[in-house]
N, C-alpha and C positions, 0 to 999 in steps of 0.2 A: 557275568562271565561271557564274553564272547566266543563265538563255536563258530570257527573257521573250516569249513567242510570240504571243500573242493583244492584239490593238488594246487590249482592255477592262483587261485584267492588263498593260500597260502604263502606263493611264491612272493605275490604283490605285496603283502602285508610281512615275509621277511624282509620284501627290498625296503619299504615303506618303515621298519621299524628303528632302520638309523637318526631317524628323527629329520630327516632331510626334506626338503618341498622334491618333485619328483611330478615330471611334465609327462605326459599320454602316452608320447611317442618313446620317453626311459622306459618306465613300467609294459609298453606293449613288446619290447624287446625282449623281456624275462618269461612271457609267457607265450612269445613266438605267437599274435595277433595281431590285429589292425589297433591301432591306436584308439579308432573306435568305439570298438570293445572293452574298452578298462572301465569306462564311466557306468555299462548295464551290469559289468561285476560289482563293484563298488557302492551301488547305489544301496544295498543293505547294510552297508555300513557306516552312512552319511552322517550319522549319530557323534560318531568317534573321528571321523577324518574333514581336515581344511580343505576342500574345494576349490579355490578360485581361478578365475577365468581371466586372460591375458588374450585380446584379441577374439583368435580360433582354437586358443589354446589351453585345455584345462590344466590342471596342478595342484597337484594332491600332498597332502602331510597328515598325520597321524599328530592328533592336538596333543599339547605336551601334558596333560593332567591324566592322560591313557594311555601314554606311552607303555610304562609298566606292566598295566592291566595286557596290552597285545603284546608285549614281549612274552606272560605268562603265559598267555594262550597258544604262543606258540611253541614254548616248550612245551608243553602239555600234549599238543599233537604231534610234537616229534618224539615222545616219548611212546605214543600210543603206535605211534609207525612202527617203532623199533619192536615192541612187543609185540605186536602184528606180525612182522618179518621172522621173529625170531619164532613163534609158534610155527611158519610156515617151511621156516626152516628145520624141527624139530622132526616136524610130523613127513616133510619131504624123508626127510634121511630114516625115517619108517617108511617106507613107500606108501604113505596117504596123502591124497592128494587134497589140500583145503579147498572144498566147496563154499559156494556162495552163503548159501546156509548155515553152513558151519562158523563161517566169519561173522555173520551176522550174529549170532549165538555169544562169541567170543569179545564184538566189539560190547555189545549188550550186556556182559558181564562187567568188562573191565570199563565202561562207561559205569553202571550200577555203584560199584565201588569208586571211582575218580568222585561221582557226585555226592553219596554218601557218605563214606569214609566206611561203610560196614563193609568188613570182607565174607560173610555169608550172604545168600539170597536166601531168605523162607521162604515156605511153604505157606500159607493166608489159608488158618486154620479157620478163621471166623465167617470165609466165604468159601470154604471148603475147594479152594485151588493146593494144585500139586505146581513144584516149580517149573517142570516144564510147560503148564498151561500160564504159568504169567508169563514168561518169557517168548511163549507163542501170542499170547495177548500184543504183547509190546514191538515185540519183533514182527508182528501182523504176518507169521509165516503157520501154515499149518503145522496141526498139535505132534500130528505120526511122525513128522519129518523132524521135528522140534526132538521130540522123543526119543529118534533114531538117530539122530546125529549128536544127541548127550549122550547116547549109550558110545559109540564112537568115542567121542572126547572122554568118556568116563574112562573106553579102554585103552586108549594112550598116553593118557596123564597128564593129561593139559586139563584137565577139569577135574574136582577132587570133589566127590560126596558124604553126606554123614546123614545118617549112620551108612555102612556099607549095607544096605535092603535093597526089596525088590520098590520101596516106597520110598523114594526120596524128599528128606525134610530141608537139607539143608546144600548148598552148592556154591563153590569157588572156586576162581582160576588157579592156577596152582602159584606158591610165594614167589616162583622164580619170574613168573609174569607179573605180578604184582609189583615188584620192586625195580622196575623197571617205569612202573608210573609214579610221579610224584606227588 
């Protein structure tokens, strides 16, 4: 699967997915840079895209046996957008404000589930972790913070727990963000 992470390396790989060749100077248009610049973006993705060189001038295509493979990838992050947006718009119109944190919490969930297909995170009884410490593990964010901003999400319902304790075994995003990813 390819993971398309940056706004701009998104935009190149939607204009890129028409299946068309596509010169330095097209592609630096859509992301409002020097021409450049396309070939130190793109270089991580050299695997999957035609390169060649004309002159001074490079040109780039997306090989036709992964065409597919980037088309999914890009649904998949505009899916994760809109689920993104849409939590932020939820909890706006609660006057909470999404913190850094918090998103990270929520990309980490609904990444969790896109690559598993489980929609609980447990609790790793065998190494005696709670789900907030794996997800502070993963999210490399302190435990308190991890902790206090699930209890947040737990209070506005963007995050759902089981059992309802003071010990939580099990956690997911709630369906309505869920189905929103594919």
């Amino acid at each position: 699967m390819i993971d398309i992470r940056s706004d701009k390396s998104y935009m190149l790989f939607s204009v890129l997915s028409d299946g068309k060749t596509h010169s330095a100077n097209e592609l630096s248009f859509y992301i409002e840079e020097k021409s450049r610049q396309i070939y130190p973006r793109l270089k991580p993705y050299r695997k999957i895209l035609e390169i060649t060189r004309v002159g001074r001038i490079n040109y780039y295509q997306i090989k036709n046996e992964i065409i597919n493979v980037v088309k999914n990838a890009l649904n998949i992050r505009r899916s994760l957008f809109k689920a993104i947006n849409w939590v932020k718009k939820v909890l706006s119109d609660m006057n909470y404000k999404l913190n850094d944190e918090a998103l990270k919490i929520i990309v980490f969930l609904i990444n969790f589930y896109k690559n598993t297909k489980k929609r609980w995170l447990e609790a790793d009884k065998g190494n005696n972790l709670n789900v907030a410490e794996i997800i502070a593990r993963a999210t490399k964010l302190d435990y308190e913070t991890v902790a206090s901003e699930l209890r947040s999400l737990i209070a506005y319902g963007i995050i759902v727990p089981y059992p309802d304790s003071k010990r939580i075994e099990k956690l997911r995003v709630t369906e309505t963000v869920l189905k929103m990813i594919p």
